[in-house]
C-alpha positions in Angstrom: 19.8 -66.3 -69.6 20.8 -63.0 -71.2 19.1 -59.6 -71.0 18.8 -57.9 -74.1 18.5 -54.1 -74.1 17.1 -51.2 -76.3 18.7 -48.2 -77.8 15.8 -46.6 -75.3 16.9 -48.4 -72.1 20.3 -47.2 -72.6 19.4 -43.7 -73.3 17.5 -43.4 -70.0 19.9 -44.5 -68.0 22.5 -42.4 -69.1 20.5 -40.0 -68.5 20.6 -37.5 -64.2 18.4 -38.3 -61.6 14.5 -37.3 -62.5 14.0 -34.5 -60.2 10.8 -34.5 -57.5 8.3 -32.2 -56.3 8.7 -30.9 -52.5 6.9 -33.4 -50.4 3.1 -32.1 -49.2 3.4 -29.8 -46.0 6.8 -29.3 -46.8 8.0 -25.6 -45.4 11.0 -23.8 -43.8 10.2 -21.9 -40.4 12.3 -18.7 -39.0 12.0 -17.8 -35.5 13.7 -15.0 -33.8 14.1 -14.3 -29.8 12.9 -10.9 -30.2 12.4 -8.4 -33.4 13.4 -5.7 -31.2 16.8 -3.7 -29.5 15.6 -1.6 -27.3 18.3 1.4 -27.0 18.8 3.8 -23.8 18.7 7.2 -24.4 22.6 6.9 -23.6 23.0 4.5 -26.6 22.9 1.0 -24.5 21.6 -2.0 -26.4 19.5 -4.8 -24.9 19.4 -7.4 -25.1 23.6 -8.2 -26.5 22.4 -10.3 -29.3 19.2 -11.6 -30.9 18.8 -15.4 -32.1 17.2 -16.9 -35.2 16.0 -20.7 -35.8 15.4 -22.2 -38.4 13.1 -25.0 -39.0 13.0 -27.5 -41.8 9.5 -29.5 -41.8 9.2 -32.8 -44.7 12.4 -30.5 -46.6 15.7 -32.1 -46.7 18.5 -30.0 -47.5 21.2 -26.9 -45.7 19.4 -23.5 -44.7 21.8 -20.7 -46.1 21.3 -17.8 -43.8 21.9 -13.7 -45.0 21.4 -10.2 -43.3 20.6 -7.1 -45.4 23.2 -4.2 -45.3 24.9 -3.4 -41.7 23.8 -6.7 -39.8 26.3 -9.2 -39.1 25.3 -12.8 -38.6 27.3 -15.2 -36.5 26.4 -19.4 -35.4 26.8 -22.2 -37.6 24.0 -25.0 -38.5 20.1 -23.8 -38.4 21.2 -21.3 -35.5 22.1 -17.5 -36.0 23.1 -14.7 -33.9 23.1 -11.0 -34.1 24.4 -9.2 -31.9 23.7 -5.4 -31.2 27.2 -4.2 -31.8 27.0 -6.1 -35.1 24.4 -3.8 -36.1 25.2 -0.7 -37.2 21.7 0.3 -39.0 18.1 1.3 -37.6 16.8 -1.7 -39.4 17.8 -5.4 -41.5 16.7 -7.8 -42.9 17.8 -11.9 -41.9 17.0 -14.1 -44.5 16.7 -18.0 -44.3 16.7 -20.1 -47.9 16.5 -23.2 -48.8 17.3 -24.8 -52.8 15.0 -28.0 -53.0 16.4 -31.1 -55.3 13.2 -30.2 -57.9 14.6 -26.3 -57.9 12.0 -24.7 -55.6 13.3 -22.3 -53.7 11.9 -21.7 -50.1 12.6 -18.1 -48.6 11.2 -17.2 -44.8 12.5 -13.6 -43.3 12.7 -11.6 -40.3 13.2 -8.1 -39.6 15.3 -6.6 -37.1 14.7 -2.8 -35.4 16.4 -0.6 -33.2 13.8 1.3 -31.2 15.3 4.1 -28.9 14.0 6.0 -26.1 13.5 9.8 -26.6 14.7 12.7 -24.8 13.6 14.0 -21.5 10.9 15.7 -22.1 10.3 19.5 -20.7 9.2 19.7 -16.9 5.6 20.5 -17.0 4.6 23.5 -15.0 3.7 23.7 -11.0 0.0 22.6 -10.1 -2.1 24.4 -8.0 -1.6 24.8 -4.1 -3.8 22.3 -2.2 -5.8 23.2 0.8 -3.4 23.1 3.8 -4.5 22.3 7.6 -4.8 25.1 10.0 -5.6 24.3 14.2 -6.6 26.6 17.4 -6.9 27.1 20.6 -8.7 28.5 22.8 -9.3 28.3 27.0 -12.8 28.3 28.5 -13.8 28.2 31.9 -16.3 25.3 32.2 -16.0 21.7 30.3 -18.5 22.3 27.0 -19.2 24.9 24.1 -22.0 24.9 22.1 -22.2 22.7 18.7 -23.9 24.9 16.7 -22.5 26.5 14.1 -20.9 23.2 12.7 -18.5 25.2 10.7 -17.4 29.2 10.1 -16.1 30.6 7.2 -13.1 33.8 7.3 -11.5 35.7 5.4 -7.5 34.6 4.6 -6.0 32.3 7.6 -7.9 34.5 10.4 -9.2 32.5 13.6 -12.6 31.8 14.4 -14.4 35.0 15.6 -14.7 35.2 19.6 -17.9 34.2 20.7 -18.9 31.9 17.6 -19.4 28.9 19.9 -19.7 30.1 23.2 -15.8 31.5 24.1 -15.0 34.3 25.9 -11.4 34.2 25.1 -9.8 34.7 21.5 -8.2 31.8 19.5 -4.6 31.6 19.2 -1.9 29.0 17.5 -1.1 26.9 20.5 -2.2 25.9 23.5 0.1 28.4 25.7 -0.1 27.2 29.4 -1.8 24.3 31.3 -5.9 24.8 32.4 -6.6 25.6 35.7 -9.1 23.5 37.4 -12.6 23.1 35.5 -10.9 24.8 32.2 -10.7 23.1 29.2 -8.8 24.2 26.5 -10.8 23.7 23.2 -9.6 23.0 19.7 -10.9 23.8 16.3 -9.9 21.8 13.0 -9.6 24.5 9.6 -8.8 24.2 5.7 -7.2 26.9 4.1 -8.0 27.1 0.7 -5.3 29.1 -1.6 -8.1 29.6 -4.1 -10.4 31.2 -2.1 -8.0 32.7 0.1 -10.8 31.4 3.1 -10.1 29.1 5.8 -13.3 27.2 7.2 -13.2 25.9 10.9 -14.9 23.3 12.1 -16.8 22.6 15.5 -14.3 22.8 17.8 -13.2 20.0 20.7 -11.8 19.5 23.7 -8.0 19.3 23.4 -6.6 19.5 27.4 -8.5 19.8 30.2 -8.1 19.8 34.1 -11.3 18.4 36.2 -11.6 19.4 40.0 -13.2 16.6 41.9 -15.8 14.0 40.5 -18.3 15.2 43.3 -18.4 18.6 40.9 -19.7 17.0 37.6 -22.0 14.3 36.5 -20.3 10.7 35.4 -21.5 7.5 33.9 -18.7 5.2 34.5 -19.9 2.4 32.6 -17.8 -0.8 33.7 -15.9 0.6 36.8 -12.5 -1.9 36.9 -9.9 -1.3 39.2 -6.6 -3.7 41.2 -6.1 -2.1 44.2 -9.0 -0.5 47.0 -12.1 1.5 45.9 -12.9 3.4 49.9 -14.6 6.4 50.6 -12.4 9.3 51.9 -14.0 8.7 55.9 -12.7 5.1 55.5 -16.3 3.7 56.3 -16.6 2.0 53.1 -13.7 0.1 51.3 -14.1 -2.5 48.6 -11.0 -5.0 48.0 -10.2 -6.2 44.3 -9.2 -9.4 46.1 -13.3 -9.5 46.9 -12.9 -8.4 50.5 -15.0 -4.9 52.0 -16.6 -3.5 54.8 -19.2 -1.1 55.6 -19.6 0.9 58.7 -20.9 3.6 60.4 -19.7 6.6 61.2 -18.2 6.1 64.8 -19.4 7.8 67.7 -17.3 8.0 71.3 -20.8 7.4 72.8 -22.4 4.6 70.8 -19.1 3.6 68.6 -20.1 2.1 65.4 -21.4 -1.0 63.8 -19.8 -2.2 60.4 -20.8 -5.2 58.0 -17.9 -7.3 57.3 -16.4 -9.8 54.1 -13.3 -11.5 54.3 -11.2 -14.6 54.1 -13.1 -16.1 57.1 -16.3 -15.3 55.9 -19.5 -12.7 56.4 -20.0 -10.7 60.2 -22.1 -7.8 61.1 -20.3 -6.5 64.3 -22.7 -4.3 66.7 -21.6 -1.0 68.5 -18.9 -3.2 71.3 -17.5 -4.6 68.4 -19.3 -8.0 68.7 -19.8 -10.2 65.8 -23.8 -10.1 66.3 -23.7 -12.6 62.8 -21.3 -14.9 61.4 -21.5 -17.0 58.3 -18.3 -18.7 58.1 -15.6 -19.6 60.2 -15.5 -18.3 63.8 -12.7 -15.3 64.5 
């Protein structure tokens, strides 16, 4: 069987490949690490080098790749590199392209900065002086002043005026010596303001303080605890941490003295001889 063919048969295929349309969602994609070197006031670059993609979606063919005047590219494939000493401009251009078969071009871009840090600036001035903390002292014979004023105002960095709380004796810097018994030395808290030039004190407190004995002032204890002996100073009462104690009267060389007694044996009362009159426990 023999084919026959036309003068047109012939003609069309002598004739170059019919060219086709780029495929749908067919585009070229150019990403970059960073658009951005950022440069030190000292001329330092960062980061070294910046890196471009490039991305070829439903479009066959080689990316060409071009930088704008004083960039520098470097990388082979769909991968460039510019580095920041191959840049010797503020700003380029990279430029990605692609020729399709059917004579579209596609054409996707990035562009590059150098953004630099400024000069120092000019030290701004000095703010204003704060308030600064001022203290004194004073020494009162007794253990208490009164609370009223709760603060007093002066002129510059002066101490309190004598009297303003009860003191007899003027207000110095430090506490200059230790109290003698029942004196307290009392201290007042003060703000000097630069501003105003005035330095207010506050109510002042007890700072160091020497008590005689507890017989000469009133005391609420609250929970007493203690490891050793708790006695009186005439020995007729002592009270043991261990739980042991006794109580007795004060003797007499005529009728001697009786004393209540707790201890590891258990609970006497002794009379006058000495005689346990009661035991709970163990005999002695």
């Amino acid at each position: 069987m023999s084919t026959i063919m036309n003068d047109r048969d012939v003609l069309l295929q002598a004739t170059s490949p019919r060219l086709t349309a780029p495929e749908a969602g067919a585009a070229l994609l150019l990403t970059v690490d960073t658009p951005v070197f950022h440069v030190s006031t000292s001329g330092a670059g960062s980061p070294a080098a910046i890196n471009f993609k490039a991305t070829q979606i439903n479009l066959p063919g080689t990316v060409q790749f071009s930088c704008s005047a004083g960039g520098v590219l470097s990388g082979s494939g769909n991968m460039r590199s510019l580095a920041y000493s191959a840049m010797s401009v503020q700003q380029v251009t990279v430029t990605a392209t692609l020729l399709h078969d059917s004579g579209v071009t596609f054409t996707v871009q990035q562009i590059v900065n150098k953004v630099q840090d400024g000069a120092n600036g000019v030290p701004g001035s000095n703010g204003s002086s704060g308030k600064s903390a001022r203290q004194c002292f004073t020494l009162i014979d007794g253990y208490a002043l009164a609370f009223d004023p709760a603060s007093v105002t002066v002129q510059g960095d002066a101490y309190p005026p004598v009297g303003t709380w009860g003191e007899t004796r003027p207000w110095g810097a430090a506490i200059n010596g230790a109290p003698a018994e029942r004196q307290v030395w009392f201290q007042s808290s003060g703000n000097y303001d630069p501003v105003t030039k005035q330095t207010v004190w506050t109510t002042p407190f007890q700072s160091y303080a020497k008590f005689g004995s507890l017989e000469a002032i009133s005391t609420k204890t609250g929970a007493l605890t203690f490891s050793d002996t708790c006695k009186s100073a005439n020995g007729n009462v002592v009270i043991n941490a261990d739980g042991t104690f006794y109580l007795r009267s004060t003797p007499s060389e005529v009728t001697g003295y009786q004393r209540i007694e707790l201890n590891a044996n258990g609970f006497y009362v002794f009379n006058k001889d000495g005689r346990a009159v009661i035991e709970l426990g163990m005999a002695l």
